[in-house]
MARLUM-451609 format. One record per residue: residue in one letter; x, y, z of N, C-alpha, C, O in turn. Coordinates in pm, whole numbers, plus 50000, padded with zeros to 5 digits. Atoms other than C-alpha are relative to their C-alpha. Layout:
N
AXYZXYZXYZXYZ
...
***
This chain:
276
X500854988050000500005000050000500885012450000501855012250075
X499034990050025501615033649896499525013850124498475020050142
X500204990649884502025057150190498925011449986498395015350090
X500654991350033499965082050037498124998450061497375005650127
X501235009349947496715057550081499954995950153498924995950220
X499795005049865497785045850402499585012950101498825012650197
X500804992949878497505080050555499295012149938499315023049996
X501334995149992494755094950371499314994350028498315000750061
X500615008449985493295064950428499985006950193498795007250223
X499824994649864493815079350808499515008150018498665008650107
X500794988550008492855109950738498585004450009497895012250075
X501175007350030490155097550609498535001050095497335003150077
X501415006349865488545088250990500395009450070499365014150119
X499644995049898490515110951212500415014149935501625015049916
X499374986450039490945147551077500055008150071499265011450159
X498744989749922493255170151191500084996950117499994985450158
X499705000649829493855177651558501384995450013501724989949909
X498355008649968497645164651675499894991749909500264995449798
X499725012350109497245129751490499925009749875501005013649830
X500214990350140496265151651189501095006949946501375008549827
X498564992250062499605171551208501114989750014502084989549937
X498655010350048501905142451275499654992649875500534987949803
X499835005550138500525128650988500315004349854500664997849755
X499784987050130500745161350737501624997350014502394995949919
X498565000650021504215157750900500754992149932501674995349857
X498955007650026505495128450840499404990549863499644978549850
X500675002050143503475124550470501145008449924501815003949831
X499444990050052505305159050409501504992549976501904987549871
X498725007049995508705145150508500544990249913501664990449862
X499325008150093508825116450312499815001549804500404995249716
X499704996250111507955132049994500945014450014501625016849915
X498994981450064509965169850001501284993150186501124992650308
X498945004749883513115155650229500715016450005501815015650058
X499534986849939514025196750263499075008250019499595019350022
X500964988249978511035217450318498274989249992497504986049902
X501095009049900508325195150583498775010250040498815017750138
X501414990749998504875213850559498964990150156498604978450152
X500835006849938502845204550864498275002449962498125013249905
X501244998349991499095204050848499325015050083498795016950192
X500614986449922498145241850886501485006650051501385017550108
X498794993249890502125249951032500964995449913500874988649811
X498355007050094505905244550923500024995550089499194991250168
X498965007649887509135233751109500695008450043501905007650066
X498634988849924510185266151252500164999050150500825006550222
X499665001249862509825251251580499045009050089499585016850168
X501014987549939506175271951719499294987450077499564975450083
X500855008449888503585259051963499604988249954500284982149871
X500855014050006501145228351961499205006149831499125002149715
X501334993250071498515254151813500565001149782499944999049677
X499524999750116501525261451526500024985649860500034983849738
X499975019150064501565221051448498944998249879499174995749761
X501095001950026497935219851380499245011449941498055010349910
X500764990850073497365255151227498765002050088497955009250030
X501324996549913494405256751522499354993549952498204994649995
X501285005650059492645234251308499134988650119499524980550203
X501025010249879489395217451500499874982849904499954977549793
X500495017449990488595181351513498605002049922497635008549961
X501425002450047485905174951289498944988450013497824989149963
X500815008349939484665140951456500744990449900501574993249815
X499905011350125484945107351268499414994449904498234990949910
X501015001950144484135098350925498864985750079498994975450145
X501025010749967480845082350971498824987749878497814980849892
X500435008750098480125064750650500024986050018501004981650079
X499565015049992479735027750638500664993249866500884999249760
X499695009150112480964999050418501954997849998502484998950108
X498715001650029484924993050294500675011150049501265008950155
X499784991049989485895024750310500225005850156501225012350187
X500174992749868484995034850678500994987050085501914993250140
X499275011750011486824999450773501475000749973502184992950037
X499304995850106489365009950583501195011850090502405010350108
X499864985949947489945045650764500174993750179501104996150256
X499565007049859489355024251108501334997850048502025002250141
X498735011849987492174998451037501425010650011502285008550097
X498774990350048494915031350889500375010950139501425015450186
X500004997649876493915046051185500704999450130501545005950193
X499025009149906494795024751423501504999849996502295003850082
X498445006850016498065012351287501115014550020502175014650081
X499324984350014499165054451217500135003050185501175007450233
X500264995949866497995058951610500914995650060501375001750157
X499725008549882499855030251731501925004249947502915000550010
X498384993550053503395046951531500345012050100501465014250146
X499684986749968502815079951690500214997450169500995004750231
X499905006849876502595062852031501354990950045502144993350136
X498675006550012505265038051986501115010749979502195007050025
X499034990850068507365067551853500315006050176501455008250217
X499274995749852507285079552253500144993550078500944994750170
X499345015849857507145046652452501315000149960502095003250050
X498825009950049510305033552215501535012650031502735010650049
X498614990049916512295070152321499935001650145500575011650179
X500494989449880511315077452664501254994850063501375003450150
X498595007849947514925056852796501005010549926502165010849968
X499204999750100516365076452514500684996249917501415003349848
X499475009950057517395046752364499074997549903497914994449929
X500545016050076516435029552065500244989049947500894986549845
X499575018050011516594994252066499964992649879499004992749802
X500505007150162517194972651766498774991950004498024991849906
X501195008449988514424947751914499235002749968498414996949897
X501574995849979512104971751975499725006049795498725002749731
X500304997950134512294985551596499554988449941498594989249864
X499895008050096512634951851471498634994350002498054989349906
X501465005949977509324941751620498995011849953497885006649970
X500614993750093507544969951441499875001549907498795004949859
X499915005850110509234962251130499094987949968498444986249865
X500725015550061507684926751142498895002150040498044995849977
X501374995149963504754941251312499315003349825498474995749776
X500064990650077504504965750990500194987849877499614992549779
X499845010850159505274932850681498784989350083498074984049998
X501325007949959502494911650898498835006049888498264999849798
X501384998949983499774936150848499995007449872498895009349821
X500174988450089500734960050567500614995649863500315000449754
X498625001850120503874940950342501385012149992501755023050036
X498294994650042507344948150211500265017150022501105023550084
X499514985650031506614984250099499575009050163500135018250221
X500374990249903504644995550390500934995450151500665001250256
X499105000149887507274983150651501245011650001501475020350085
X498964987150063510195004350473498795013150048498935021250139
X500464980249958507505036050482499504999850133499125011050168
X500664997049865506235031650820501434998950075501815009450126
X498594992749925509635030350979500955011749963501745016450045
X499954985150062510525061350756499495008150066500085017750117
X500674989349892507655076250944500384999050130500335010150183
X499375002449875509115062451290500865008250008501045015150108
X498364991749957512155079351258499905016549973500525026050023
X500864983150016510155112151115499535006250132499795017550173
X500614997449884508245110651430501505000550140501215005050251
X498515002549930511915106351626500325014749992500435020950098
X499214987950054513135137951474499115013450036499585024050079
X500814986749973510105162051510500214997050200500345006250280
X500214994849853510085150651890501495004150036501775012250123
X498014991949976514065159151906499985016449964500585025150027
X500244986649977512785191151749499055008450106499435018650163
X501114993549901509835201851967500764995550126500895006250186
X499494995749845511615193352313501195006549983501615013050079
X498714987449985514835212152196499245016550082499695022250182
X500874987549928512495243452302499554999150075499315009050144
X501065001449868510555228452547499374984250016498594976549959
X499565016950012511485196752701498444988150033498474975850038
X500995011350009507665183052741499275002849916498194997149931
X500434995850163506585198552376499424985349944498284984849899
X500395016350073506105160752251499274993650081498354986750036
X500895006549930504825148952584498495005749980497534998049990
X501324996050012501835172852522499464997149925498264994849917
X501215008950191500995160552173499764991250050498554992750066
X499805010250003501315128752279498545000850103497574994050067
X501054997949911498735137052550498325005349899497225000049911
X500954995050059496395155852321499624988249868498454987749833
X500095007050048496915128252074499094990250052498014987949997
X500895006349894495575105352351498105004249996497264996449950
X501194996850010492215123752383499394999049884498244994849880
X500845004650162491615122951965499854986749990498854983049928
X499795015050043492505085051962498814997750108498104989150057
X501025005449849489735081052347499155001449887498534991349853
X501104995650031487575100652117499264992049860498104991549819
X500505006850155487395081251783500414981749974500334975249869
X499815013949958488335045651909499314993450114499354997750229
X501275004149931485715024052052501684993550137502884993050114
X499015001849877487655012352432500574988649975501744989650012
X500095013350029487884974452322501765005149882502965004049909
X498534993550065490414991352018500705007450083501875003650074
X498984998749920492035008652258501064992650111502154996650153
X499565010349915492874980352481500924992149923501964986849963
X498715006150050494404966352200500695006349964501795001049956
X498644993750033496394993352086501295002750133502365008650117
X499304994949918497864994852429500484989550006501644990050048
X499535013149983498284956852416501804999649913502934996449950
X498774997750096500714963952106501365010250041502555007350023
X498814999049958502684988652254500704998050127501855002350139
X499255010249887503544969952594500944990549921502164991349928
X498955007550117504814943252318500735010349952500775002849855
X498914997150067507304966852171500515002950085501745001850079
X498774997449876508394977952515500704990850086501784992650143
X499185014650024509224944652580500584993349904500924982349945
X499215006750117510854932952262501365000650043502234997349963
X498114995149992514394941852421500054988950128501164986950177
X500535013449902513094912052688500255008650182500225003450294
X500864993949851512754943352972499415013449991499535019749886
X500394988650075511054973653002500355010350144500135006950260
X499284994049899512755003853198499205004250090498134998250090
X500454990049897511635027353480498955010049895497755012249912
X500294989950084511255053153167498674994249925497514998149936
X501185007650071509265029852946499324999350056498725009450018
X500885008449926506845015153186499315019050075498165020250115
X501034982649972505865060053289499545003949893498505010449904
X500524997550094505525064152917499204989349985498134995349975
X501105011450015503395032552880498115005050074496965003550034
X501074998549920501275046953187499465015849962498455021749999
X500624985150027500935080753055498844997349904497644999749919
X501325003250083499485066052710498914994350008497984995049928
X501315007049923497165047052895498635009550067497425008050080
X500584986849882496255080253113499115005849855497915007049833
X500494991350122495945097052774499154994549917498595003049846
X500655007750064494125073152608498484995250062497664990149986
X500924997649870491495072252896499814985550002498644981750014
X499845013849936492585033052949499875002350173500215012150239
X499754999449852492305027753299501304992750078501894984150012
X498845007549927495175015353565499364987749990499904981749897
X500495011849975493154984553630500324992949848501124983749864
X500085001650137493114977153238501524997249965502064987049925
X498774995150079496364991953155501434987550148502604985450116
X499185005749937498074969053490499774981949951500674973749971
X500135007150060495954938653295500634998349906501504989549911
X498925001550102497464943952966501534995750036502074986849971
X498774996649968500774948553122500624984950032501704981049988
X500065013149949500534913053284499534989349919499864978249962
X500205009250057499054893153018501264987449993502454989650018
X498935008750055500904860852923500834997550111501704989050093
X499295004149878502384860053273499334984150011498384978549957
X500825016349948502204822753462499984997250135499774985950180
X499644997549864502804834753814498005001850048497075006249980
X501615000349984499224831254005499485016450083498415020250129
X500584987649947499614866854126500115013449882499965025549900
X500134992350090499964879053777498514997449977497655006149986
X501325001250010496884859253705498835010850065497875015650005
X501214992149971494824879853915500085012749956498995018249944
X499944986150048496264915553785499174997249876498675006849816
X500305003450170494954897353450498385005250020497815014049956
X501705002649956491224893553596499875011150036498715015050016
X500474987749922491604928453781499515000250129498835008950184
X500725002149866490864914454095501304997750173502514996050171
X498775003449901492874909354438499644989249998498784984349925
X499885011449973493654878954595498614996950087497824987850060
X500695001449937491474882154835498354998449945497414995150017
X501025004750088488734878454582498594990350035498914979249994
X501265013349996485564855154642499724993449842499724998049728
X499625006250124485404826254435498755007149891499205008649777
X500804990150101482094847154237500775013149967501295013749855
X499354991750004483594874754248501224996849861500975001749752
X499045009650129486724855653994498514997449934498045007249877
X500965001650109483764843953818499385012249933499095010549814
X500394991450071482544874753724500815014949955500525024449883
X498524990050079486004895953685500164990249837500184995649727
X499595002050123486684868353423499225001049892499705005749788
X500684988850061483434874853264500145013249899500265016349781
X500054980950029483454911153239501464999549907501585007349812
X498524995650060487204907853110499694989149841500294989649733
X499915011050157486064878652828498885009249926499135006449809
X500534990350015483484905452735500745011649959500565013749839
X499674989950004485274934652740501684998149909502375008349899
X499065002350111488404917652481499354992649925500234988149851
X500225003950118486474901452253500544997849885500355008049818
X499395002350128488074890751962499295008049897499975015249824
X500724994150050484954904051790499965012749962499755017449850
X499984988749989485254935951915500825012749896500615024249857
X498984987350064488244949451734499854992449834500544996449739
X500105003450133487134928951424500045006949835500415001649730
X499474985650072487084966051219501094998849953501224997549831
X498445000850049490664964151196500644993249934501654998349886
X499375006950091491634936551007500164987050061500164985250183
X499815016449940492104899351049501194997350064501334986550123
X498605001749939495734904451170499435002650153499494995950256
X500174991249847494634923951456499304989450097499674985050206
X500695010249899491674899351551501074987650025500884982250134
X499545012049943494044870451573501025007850085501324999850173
X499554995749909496144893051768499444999650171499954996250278
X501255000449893493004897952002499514981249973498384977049998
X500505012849953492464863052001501244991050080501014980450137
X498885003249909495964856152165499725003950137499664997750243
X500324994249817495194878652451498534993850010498414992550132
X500965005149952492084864652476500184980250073499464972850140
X500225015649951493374828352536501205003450082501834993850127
X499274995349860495714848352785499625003750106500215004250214
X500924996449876493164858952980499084983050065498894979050180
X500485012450000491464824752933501094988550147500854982950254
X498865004949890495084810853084500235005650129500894999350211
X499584997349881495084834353366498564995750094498434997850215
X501225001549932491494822553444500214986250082499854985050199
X499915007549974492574788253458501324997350093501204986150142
X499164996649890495524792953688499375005050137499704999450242
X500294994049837493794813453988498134982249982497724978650093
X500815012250002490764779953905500744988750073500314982150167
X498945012249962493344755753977500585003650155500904995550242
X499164996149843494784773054292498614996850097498714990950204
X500994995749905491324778254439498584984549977497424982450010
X501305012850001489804742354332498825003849957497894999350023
X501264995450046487074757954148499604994649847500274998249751
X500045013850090485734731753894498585013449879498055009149776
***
């Protein structure tokens, strides 16, 4: 898919606002590699407001059929770059892992060409936040925040759960995740209006320890055995495989991993507590 499609195809569902200008940005960037037009602003280095030209949020495309599907899926995947782009610095490091697992993330869901242009845009998104905190060292944390509220606002919670699922996986690809990582993880969560309870679930999936299990369920130990019965419930409900079905068949079998992770942490605190 030729970058062009990919994030009008974005455009598409989510216009303007922050996402709107990292995407003018880093569209601009990879066609004119000396003179980067943002959406409504340049690169002389001005406010939020300069980014985005003041432009308002106009809601999300609400058409149905291919198309709106379409704008969902480009969505997503653009959201989960601009996000990853501040989990994968917040150490100041970037890791070959953690790229490499966005690369293969990026030839899963998109192919050959769109792995090359979406880590093009990674490193676009690298560079504008190296420019915006040169002036003002939480300049990127605020997009990143305001970004948060467009993505709460135009992503049903179920897609958000998994976009947060995805970038815990890249902050683990380096097999730990720092002090730094794990405050940027909790910010996009904050910003994303995930909850701690949610966002300490995700975090824990795929564990086999029986006191991860219960962060999985959302519940303490101290739990009653109903009580487990109806955290795991509410949590087989509330990831659905179904749910994020919009996005593409990659994604649902993504969401159908964590779902037989939650499944596994059900059957772990079952087994401890003899509950047939």
């Amino acid at each position: 898919m030729g970058i062009g499609k990919w994030i009008g195809g974005f455009l598409g569902f989510m216009l303007y606002g922050p996402l709107g200008a990292l995407a003018g940005y880093a569209l601009g960037s990879l066609f004119d590699g000396t003179s980067v037009k943002y959406i409504g602003g340049s690169t002389d280095g001005g406010s939020y407001s300069d980014y985005t030209g003041g432009g308002s949020y106009y809601g999300p495309y609400s058409g149905g059929g291919s198309s709106y599907r379409t704008g969902q899926r480009n969505s997503f995947f653009f959201s989960m770059l601009v996000m990853a782009s501040y989990v994968i610095k917040a150490d100041g490091k970037v890791m070959h892992s953690e790229m490499e697992y966005v690369r293969a993330f990026l030839y899963a869901n998109f192919g050959t060409e769109a792995r090359t242009q979406g880590e093009d845009i990674l490193k676009k998104l690298f560079e504008m936040q190296k420019q915006m905190d040169a002036k003002n060292p939480n300049a990127f944390k605020n997009t990143i925040n305001e970004c948060g509220a467009q993505i709460s606002t135009n992503m049903s919670y179920s897609q958000r759960l998994q976009l947060m699922d995805f970038l815990i996986n890249i902050a683990k690809a380096d097999g730990k995740v720092t002090k730094e990582e794990e405050e940027a993880l909790q910010y996009v969560a904050t910003a994303m209006q995930v909850s701690y309870k949610d966002y300490q679930s995700e975090y824990h999936m795929g564990g086999t320890s029986l006191e991860e299990a219960y962060k999985v369920l959302g519940i303490d130990s101290s739990a009653t055995d109903e009580e487990v019965k109806k955290a795991y419930r509410e949590m087989a409900l509330k990831h659905h495989p179904d749910k994020v079905e919009a996005l593409g068949e990659d994604v649902k079998k993504a969401a159908e991993k964590k779902f037989q992770e939650i499944n596994a942490a059900k059957e772990i605190i079952y087994k401890a507590r003899g509950i047939k």
